[in-house]
Backbone as CSV, one residue per row, in Angstrom:
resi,resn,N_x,N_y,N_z,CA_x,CA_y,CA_z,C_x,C_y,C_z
1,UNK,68.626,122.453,65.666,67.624,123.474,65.874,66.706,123.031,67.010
2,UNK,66.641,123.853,68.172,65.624,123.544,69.208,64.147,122.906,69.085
3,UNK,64.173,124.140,68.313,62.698,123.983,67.603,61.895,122.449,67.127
4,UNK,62.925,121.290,66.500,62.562,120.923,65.659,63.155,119.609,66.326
5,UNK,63.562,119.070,67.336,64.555,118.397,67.620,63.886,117.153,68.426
6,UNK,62.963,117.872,69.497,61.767,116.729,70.241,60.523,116.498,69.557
7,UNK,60.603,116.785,68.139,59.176,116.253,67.395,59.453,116.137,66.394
8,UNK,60.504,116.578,65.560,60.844,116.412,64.253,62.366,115.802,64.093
9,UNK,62.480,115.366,62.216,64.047,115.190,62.311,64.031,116.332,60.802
10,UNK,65.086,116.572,61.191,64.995,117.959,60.020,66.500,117.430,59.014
11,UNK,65.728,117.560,57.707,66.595,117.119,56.469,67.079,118.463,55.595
12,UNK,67.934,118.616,55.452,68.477,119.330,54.196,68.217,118.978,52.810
13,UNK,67.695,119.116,52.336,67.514,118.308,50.751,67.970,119.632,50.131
14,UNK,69.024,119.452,49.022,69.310,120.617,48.113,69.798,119.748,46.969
15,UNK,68.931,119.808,46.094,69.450,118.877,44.485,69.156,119.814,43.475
16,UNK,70.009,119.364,42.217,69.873,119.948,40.788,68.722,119.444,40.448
17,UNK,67.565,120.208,39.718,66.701,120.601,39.402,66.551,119.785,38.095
18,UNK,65.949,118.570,37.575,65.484,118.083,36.945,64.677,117.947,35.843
19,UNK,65.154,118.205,34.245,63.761,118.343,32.991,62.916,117.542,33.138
20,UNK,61.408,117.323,33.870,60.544,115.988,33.459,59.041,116.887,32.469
21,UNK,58.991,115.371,32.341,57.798,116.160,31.693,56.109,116.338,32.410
22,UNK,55.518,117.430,31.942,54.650,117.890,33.059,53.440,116.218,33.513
23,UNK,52.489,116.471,34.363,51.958,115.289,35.055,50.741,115.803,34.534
24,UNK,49.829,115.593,33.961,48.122,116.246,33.769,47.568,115.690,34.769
25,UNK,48.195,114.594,35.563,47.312,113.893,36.628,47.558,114.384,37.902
26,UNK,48.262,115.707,37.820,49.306,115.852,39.590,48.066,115.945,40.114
27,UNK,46.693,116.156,40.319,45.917,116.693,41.323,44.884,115.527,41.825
28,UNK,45.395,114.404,41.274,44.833,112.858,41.542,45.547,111.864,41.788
29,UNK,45.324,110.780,42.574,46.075,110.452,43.152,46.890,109.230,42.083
30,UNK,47.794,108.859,42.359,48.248,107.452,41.307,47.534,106.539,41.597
31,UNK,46.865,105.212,40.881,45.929,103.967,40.962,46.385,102.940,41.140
32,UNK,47.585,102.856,41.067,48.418,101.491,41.346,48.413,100.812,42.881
33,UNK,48.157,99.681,42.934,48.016,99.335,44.167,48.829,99.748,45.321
34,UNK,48.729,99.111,46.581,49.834,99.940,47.390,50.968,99.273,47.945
35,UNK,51.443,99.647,48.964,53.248,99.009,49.112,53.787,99.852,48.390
36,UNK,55.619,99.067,48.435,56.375,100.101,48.036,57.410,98.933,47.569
37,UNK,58.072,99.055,45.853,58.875,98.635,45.673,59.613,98.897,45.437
38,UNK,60.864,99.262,46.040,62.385,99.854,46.132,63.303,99.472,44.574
39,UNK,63.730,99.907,43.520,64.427,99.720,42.477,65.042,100.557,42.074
40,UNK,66.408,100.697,42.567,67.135,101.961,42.482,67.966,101.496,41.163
41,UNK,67.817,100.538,40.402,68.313,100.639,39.181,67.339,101.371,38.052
42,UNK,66.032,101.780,39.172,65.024,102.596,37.565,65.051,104.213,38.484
43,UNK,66.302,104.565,38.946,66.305,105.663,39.553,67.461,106.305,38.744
44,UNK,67.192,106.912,37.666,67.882,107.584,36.327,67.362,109.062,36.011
45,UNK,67.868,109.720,37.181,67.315,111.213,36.655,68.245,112.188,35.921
46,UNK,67.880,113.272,35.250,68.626,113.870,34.345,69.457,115.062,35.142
47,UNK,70.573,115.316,34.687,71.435,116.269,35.681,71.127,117.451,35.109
48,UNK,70.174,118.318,34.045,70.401,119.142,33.248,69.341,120.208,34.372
49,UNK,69.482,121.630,33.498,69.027,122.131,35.135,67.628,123.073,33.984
50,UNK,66.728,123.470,34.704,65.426,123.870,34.329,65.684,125.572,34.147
51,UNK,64.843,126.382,33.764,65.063,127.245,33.772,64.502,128.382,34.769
52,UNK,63.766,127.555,35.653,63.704,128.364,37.391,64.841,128.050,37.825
53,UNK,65.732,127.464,38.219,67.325,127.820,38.671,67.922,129.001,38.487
54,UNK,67.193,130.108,37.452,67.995,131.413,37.557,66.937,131.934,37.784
55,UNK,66.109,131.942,38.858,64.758,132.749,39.173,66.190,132.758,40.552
56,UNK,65.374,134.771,40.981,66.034,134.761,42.366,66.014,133.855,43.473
57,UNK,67.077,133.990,44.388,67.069,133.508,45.409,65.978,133.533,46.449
58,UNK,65.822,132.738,46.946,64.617,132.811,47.700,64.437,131.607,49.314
59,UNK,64.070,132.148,50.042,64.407,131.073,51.260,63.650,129.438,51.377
60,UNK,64.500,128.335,51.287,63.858,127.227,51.297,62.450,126.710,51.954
61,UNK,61.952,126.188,51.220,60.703,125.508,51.182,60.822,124.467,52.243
62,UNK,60.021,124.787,53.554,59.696,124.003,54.846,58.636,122.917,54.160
63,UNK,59.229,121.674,54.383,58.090,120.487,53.865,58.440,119.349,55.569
64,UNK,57.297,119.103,55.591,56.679,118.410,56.941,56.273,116.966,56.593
65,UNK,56.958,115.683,56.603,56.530,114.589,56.278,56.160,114.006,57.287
66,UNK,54.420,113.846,57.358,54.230,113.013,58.540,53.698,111.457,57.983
67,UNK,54.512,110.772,58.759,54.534,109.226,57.679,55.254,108.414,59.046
68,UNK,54.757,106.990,59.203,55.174,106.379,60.534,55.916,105.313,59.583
69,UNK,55.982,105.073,58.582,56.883,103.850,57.765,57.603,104.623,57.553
70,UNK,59.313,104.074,58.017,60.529,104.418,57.586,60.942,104.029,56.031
71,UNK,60.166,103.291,55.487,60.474,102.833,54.647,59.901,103.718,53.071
72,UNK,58.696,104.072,53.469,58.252,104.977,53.183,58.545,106.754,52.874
73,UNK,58.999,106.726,54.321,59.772,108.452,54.135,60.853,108.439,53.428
74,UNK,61.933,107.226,53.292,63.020,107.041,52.804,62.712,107.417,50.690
75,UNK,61.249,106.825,50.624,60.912,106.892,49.106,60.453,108.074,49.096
76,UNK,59.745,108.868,49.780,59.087,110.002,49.693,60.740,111.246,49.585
77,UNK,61.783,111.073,50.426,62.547,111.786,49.939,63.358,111.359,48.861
78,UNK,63.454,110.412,48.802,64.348,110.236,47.390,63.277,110.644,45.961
79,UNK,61.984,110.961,45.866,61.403,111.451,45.326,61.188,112.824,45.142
80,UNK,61.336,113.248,46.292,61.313,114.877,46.534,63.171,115.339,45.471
81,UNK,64.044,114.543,46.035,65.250,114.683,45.555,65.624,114.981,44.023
82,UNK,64.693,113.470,43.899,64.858,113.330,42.095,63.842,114.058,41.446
83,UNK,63.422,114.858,41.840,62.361,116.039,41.098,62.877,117.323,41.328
84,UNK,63.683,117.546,42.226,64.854,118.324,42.472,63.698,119.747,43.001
85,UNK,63.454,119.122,44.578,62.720,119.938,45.456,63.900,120.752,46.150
86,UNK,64.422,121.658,45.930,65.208,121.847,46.959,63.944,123.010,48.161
87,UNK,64.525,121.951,49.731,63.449,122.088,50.896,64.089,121.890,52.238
88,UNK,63.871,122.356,53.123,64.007,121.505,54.412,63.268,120.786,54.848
89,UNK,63.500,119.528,54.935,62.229,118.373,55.371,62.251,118.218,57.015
90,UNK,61.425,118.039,57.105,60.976,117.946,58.718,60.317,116.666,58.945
91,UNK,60.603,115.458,59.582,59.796,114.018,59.783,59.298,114.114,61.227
92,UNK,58.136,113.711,60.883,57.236,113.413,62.062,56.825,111.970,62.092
93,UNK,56.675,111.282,62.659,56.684,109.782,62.666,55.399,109.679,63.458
94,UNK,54.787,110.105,64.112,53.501,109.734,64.644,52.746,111.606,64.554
95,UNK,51.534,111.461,64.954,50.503,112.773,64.611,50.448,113.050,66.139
96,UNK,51.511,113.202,67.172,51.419,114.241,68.289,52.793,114.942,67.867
97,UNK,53.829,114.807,67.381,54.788,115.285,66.686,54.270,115.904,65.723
98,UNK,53.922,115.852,64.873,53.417,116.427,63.703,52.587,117.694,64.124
99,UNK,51.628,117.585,65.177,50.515,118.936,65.682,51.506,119.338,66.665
100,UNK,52.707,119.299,67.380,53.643,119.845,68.028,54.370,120.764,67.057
101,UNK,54.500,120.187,66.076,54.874,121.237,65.075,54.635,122.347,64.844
102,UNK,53.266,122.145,64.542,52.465,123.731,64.555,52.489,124.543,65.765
103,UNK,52.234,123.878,66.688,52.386,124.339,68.185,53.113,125.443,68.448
104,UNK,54.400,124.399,67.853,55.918,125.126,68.185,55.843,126.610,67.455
105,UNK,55.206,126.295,66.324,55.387,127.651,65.121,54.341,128.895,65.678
106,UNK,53.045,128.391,66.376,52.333,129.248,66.912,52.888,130.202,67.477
107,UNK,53.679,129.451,69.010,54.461,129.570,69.819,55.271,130.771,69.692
108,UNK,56.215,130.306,68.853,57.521,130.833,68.473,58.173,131.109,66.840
109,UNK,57.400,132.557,66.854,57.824,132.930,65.624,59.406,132.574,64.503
110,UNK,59.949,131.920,65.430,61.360,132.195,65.115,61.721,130.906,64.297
111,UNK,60.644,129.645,64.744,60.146,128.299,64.342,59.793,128.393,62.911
112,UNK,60.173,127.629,62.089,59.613,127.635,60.401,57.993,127.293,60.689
113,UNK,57.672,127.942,59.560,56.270,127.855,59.130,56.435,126.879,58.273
114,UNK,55.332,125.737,58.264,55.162,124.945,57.089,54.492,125.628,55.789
115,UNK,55.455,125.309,54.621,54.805,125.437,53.266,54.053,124.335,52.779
116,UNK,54.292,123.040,53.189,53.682,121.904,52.710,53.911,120.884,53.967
117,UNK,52.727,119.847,53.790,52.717,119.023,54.901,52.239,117.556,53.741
118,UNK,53.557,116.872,53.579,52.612,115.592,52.998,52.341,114.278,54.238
119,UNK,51.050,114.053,54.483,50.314,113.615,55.059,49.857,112.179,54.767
120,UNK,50.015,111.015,55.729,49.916,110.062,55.883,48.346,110.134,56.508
121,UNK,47.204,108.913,55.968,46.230,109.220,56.669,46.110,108.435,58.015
122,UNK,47.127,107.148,58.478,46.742,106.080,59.418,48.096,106.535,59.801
123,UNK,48.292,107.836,60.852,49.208,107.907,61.770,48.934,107.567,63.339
124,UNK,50.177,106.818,64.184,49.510,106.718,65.828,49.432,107.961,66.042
125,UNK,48.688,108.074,67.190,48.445,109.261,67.971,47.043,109.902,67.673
126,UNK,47.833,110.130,66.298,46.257,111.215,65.698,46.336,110.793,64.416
127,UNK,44.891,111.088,63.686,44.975,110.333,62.569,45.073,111.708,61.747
128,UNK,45.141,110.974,60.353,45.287,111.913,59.465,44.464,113.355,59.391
129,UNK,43.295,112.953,59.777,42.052,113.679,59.464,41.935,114.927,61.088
130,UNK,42.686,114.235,62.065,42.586,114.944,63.562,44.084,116.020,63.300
131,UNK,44.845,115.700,62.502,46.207,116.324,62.615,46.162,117.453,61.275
132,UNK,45.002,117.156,60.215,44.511,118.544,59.396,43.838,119.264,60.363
133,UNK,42.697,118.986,61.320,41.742,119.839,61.640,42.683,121.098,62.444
134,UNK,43.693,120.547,63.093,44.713,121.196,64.302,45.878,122.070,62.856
135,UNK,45.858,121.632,61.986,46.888,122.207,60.993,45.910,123.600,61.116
136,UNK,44.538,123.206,59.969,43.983,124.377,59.776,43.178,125.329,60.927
137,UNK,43.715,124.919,62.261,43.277,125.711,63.207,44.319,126.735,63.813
138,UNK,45.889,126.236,62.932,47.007,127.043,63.826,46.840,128.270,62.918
139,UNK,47.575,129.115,63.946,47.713,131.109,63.472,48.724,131.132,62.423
140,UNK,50.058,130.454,62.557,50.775,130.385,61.471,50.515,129.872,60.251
141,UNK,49.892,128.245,60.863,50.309,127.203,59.791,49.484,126.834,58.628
142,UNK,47.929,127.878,58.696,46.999,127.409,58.672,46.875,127.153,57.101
143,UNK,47.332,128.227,56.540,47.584,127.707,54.916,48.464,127.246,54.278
144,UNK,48.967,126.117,54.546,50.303,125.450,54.781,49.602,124.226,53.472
145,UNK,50.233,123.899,52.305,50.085,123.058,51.723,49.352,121.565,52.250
146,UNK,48.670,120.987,51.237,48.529,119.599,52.371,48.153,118.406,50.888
147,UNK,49.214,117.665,50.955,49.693,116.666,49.706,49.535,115.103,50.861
148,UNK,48.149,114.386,50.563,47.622,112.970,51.225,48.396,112.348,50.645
149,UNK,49.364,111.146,51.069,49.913,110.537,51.014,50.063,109.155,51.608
150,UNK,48.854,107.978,50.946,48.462,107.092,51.702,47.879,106.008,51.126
151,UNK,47.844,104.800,51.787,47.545,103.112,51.070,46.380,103.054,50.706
152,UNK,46.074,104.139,51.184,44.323,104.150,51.341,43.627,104.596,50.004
153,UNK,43.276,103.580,49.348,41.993,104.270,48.003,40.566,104.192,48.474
154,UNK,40.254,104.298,49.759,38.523,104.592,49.770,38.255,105.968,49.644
155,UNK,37.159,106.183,49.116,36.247,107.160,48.564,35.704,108.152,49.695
156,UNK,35.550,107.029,50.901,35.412,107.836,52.339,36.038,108.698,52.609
157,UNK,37.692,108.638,52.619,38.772,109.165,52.645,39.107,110.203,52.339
158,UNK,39.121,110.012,50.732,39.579,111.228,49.735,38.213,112.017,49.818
159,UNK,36.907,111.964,50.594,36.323,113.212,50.616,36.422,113.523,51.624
160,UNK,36.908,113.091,52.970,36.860,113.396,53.927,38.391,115.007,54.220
161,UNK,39.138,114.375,53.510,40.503,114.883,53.298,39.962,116.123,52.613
162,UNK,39.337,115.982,50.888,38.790,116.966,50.153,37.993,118.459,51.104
163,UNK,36.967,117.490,51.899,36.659,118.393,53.105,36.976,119.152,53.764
164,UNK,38.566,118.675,54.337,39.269,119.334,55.566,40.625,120.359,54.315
165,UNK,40.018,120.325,52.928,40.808,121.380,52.911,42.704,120.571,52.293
166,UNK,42.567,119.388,51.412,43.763,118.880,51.339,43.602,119.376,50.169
167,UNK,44.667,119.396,49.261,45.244,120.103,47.993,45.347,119.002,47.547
168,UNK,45.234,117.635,47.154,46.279,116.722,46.752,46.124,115.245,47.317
169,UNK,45.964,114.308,46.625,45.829,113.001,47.394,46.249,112.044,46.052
170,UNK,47.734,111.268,46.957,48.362,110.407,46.376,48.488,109.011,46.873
171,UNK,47.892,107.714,45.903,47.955,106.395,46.701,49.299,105.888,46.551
172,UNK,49.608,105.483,47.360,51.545,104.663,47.207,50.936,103.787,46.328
173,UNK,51.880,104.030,45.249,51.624,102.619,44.070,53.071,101.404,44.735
174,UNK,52.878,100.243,44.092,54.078,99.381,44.479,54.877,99.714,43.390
175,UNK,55.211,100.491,42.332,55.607,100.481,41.261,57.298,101.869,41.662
176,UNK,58.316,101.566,42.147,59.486,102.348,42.563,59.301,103.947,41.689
177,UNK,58.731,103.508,40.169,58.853,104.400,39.193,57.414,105.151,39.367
178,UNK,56.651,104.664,39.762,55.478,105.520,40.279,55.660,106.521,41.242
179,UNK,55.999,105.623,42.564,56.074,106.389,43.500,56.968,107.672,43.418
180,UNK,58.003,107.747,42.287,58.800,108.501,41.716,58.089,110.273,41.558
181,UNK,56.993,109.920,41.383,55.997,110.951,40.880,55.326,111.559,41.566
182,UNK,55.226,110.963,43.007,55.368,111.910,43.899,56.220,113.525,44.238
183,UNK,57.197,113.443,43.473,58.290,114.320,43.607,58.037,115.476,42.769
184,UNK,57.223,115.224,41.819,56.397,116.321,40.180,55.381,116.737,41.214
185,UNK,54.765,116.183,41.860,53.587,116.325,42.655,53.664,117.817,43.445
186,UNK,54.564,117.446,44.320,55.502,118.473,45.151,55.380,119.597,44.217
187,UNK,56.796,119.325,43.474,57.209,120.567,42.857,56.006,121.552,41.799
188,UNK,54.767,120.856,41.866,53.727,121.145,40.870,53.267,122.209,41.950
189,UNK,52.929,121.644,42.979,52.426,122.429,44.526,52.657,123.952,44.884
190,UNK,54.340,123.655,44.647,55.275,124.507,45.340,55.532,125.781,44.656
191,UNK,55.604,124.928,43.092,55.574,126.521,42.180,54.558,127.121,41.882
192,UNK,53.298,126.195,41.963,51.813,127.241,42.023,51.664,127.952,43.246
193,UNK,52.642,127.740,44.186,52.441,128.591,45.592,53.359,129.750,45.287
194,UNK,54.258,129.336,44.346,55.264,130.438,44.524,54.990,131.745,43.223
195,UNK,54.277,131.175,42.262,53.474,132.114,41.503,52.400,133.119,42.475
196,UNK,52.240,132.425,42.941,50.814,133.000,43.767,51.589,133.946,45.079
197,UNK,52.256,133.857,45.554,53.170,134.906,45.725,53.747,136.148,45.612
198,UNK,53.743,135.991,43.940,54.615,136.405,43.301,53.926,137.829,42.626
């Protein structure tokens, strides 16, 4: 896709849809310290399918990961996966890619609109907080989900974010099975957007 090719890398994610049980905490962030510990032997999700799988068809969910650790986006989709987001993911690796994004969508109607943007706050280029202000200034993009996604537990932060209008602020725990929960997070997001829709 043109569109998406000099600023983004665009993912297909399409998975079976997962029973978990609900999060009372989705709208706060996890407390566990930060880093990331990879344990794909506690990566055991259930194949059984939910009962939105027979809700109509409907066109996939544009999600925008702007995150400069590869290591990182790699957990953030295998989370999105195992919560069974089905989305097109879009990676932005630094915050002039990421506000090119919107650009593009301004631009050119023909460009996906973001439904969700999970957001790293210490990106090069532009920081977290410079790459919301330009989100909520585009014609398309402007009410576009926004799920913080970052090492960062200061208080500065999460009001600064709260401020500019973020839905959502999650600290990377080091815990594989934490960070897991990122993926409920999402899908908590996505179907209160899609009620609201509806």
């Amino acid at each position: 896709m043109d569109y998406s090719h000099d600023c983004t890398m665009l993912t297909a994610m399409t998975a079976q849809v997962s029973v978990w049980p609900s999060v009372s905490a989705s709208w706060s962030g996890i407390t566990a310290g930060s880093g990331s510990n990879q344990n794909p032997d506690a990566d055991q999700s259930s194949a059984s399918r939910s009962p939105s799988d027979n809700t109509q068809t409907r066109r996939p969910w544009h999600i925008l990961i702007a995150e400069d650790n590869k290591s990182d986006v790699v957990l953030i989709q295998r989370a999105l996966k195992k919560s069974g987001v089905d989305a097109q993911v879009h990676i932005a690796d630094d915050g002039e890619k990421a506000v090119r994004f919107f650009e593009r969508a301004d631009s050119d109607t023909t460009a996906p609109c973001l439904d969700l943007i999970l957001l790293d706050i210490n990106m090069p280029r532009y920081k977290g907080g410079d790459i919301l202000r330009k989100l909520r200034s585009s014609s398309r993009c402007k009410n576009a989900l926004v799920l913080i996604v970052t090492s960062s537990d200061s208080s500065r932060d999460r009001e600064e974010m709260d401020t500019l209008g973020a839905h959502g602020y999650f600290r990377k725990p080091s815990e594989f099975s934490e960070f897991m929960k990122l993926g409920l997070m999402v899908r908590d997001l996505l179907e209160r957007k899609d009620r609201h829709l509806t």
